[in-house]
C-alpha positions as CSV (number, residue, x, y, z in Angstrom):
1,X,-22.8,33.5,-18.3
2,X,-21.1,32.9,-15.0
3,X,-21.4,29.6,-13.7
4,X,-21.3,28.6,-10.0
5,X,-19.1,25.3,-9.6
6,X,-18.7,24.0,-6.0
7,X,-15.0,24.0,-4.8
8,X,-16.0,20.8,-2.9
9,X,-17.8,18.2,-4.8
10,X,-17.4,20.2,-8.3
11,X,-20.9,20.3,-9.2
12,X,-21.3,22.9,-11.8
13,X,-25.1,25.0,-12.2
14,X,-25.5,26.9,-15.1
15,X,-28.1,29.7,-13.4
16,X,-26.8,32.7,-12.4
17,X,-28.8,32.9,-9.4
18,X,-27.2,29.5,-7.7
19,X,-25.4,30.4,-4.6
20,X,-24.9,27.3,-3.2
21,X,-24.4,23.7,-4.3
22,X,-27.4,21.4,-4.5
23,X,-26.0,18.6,-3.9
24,X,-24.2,19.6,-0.9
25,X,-26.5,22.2,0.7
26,X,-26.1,25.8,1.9
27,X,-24.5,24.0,4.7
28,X,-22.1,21.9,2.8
29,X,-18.2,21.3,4.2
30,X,-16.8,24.4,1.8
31,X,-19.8,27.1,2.7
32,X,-17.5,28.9,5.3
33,X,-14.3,28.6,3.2
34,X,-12.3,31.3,2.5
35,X,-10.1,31.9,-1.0
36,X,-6.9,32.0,0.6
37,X,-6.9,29.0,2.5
38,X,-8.2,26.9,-0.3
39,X,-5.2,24.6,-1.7
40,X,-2.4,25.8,0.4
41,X,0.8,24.2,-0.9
42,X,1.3,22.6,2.3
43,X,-1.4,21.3,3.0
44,X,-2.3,19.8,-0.5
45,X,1.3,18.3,0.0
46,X,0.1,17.0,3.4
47,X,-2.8,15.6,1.9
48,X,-1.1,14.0,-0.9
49,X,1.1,12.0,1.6
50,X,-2.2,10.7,3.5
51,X,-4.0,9.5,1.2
52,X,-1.2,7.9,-0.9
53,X,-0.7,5.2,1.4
54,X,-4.8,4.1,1.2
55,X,-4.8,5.1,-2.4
56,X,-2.7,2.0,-3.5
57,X,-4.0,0.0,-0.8
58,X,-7.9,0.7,-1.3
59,X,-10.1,-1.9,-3.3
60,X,-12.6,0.7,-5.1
61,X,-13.0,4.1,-6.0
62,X,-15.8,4.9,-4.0
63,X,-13.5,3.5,-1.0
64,X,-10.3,5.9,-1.7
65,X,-13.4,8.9,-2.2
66,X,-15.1,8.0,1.2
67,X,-11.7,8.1,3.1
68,X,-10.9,11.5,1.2
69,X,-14.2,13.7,2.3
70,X,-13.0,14.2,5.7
71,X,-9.5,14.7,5.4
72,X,-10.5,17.3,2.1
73,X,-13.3,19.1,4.6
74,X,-10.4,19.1,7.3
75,X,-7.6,20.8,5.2
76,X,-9.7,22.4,2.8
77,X,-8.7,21.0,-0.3
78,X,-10.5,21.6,-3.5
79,X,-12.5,18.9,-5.7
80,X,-9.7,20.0,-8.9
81,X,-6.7,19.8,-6.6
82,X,-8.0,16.3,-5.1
83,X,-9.0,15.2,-8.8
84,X,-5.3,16.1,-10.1
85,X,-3.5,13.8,-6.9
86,X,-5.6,11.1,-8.2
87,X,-5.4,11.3,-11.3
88,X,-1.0,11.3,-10.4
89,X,-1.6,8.7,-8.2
90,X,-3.5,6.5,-11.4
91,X,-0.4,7.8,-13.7
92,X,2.0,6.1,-11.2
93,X,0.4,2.4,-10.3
94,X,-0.4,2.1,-14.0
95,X,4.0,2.3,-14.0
96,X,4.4,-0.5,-12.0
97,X,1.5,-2.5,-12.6
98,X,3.5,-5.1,-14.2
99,X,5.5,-5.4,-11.2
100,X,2.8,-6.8,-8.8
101,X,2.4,-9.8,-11.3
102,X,4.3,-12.7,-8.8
103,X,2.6,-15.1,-5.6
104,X,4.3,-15.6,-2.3
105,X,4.5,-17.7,0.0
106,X,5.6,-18.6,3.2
107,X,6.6,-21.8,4.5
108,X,4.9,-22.6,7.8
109,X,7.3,-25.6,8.7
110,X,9.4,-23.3,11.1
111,X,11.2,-25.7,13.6
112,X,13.9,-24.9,16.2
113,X,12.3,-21.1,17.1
114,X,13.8,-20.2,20.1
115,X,13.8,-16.8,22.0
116,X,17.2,-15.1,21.7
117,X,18.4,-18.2,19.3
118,X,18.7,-17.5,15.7
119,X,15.3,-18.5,13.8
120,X,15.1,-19.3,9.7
121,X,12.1,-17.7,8.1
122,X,11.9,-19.6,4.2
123,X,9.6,-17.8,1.9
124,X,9.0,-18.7,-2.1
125,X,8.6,-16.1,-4.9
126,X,6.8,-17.1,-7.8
127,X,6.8,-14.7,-11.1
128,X,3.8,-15.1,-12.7
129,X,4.9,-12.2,-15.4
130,X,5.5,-13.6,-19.4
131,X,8.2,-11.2,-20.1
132,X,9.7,-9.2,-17.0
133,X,12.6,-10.8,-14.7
134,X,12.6,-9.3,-10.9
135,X,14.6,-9.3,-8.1
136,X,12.9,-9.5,-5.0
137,X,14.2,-7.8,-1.2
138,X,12.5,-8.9,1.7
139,X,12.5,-6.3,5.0
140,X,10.9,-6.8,8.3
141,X,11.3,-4.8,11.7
142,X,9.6,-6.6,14.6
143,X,7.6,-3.6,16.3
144,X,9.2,-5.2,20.0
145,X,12.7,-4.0,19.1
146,X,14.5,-1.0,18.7
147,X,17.9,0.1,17.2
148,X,18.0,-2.5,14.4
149,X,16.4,-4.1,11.1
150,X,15.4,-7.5,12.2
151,X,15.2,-9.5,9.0
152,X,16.4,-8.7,5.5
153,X,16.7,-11.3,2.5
154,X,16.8,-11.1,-1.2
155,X,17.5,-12.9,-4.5
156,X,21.0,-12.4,-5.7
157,X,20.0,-12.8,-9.1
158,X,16.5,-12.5,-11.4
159,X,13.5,-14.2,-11.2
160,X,13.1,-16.0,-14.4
161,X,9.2,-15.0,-16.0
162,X,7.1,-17.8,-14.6
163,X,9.3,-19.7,-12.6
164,X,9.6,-19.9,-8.7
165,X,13.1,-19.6,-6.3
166,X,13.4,-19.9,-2.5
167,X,14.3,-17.0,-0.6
168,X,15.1,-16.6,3.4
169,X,17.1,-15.5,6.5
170,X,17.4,-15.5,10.1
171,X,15.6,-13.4,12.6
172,X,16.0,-13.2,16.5
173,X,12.8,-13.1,18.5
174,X,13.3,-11.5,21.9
175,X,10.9,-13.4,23.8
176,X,9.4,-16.4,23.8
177,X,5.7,-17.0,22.9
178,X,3.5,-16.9,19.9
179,X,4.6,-14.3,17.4
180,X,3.1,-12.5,14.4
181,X,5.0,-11.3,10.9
182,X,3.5,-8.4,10.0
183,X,3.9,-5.4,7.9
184,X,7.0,-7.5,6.0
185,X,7.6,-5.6,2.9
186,X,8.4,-6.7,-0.3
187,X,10.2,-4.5,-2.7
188,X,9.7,-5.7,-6.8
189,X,12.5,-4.6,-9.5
190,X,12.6,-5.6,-12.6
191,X,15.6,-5.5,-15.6
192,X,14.9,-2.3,-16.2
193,X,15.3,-0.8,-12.7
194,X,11.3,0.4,-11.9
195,X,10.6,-0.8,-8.3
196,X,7.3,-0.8,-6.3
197,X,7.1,-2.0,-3.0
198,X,4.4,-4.0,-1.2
199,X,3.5,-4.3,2.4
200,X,2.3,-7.5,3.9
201,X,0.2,-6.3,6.4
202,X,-2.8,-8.4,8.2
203,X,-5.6,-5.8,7.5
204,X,-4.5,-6.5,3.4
205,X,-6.4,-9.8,3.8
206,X,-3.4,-12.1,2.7
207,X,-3.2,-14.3,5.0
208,X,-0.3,-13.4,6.8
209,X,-2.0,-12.0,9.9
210,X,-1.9,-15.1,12.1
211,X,1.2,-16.3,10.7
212,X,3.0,-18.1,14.4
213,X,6.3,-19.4,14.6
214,X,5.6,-22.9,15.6
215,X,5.6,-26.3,13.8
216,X,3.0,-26.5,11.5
217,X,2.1,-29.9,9.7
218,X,1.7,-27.9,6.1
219,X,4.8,-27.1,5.0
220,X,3.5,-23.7,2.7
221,X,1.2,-21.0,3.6
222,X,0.2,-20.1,0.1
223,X,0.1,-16.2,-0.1
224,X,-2.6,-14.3,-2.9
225,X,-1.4,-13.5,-5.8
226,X,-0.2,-10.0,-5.5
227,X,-0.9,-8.7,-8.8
228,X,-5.0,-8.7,-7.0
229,X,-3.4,-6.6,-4.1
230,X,-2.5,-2.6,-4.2
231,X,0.9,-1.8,-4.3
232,X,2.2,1.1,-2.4
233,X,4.8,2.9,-5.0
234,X,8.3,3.8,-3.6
């Protein structure tokens, strides 16, 4: 018995006389495909590279599916070939799980920010892991300048399992004004040399999108605990 499966949404019908997919209709994003441009190597790369970034960024399945249909209809990518990049894609955060078990935060007490002037940014690392040690490396470019990495910091030595250090460095701000740390990202190693990296980025909902540079009468700016955010795998 031949069995029509839909290339899109992988519906399978058992009756011979199905020609299309009921569930996405005769006029469904795959009707006008053709074999040879299904799954082209380059594009199912391509693919692969867009929708890693949201896949370890995204809250829910049905989130990481919705953003997929588009970009699937777009460069004609097959349900099996989109199932097999997840299924990579669950193979690989399930590696470094273990690595987004820490809380950071920021302290807020900034004083002496000047424009062109040298300015101490102080964060705190907490592991919140029983058994894994981790080194942490802070990186931030300022989207305003050009030619140069504008802050970089990290822990010269392990992060004990539950325990907390302090970890910071100077940045130069250009101008004067209020300014926002965004994207900062966070790169997690632990003793045995697996790494992930996490971006801090305002639309992550970790409350560092309105972080200023301006005396604040709370000296820390607790951070979620990452190990409830995605990571994005390096």
């Amino acid at each position: 018995m031949t069995m029509y499966k839909c290339v899109f949404c992988g519906l399978e019908n058992p009756s011979e006389k199905a020609r299309f997919c009921i569930e996405c209709g005769p006029e469904g994003p795959a009707s006008n495909w053709v074999v040879d441009e299904i799954d082209q190597p380059n594009k199912v790369n391509h693919y692969a590279s867009i929708l890693s970034d949201f896949y370890f960024e995204a809250r829910s399945n049905d989130e990481i599916e919705s953003f997929s249909l588009r970009i699937r209809e777009r460069l004609k990518i097959s349900h099996d070939t989109h199932s097999t990049v997840i299924a990579d894609f669950a193979v690989q955060k399930k590696a470094v799980a273990h690595l987004a078990n820490f809380k950071f935060e920021f302290n807020e007490n900034v004083t002496d920010a000047y424009a062109g002037h040298d300015t101490f940014l102080d964060f705190r690392i907490t592991n919140l892991s029983q058994d894994d040690a981790f080194k942490v490396a802070l990186l931030w470019n300022d989207p305003e300048t050009v030619d140069r990495v504008d802050f970089r910091a990290d822990t010269k030595s392990f992060v004990r399992p539950r325990s907390s250090v302090t970890i910071g460095g100077s940045v130069i701000f250009d101008r004067i004004g209020i300014k926002e740390l965004s994207d900062l990202l966070i790169t997690i190693s632990d003793q045995f040399g697996e790494k992930a990296v996490f971006r801090a980025e305002p639309l992550l909902k970790i409350f560092l999108h309105t972080t200023k540079f301006r005396l604040k009468d709370e000296a820390w700016l607790m951070q979620a605990e990452w190990g409830q955010t995605k990571a994005t795998c390096s």
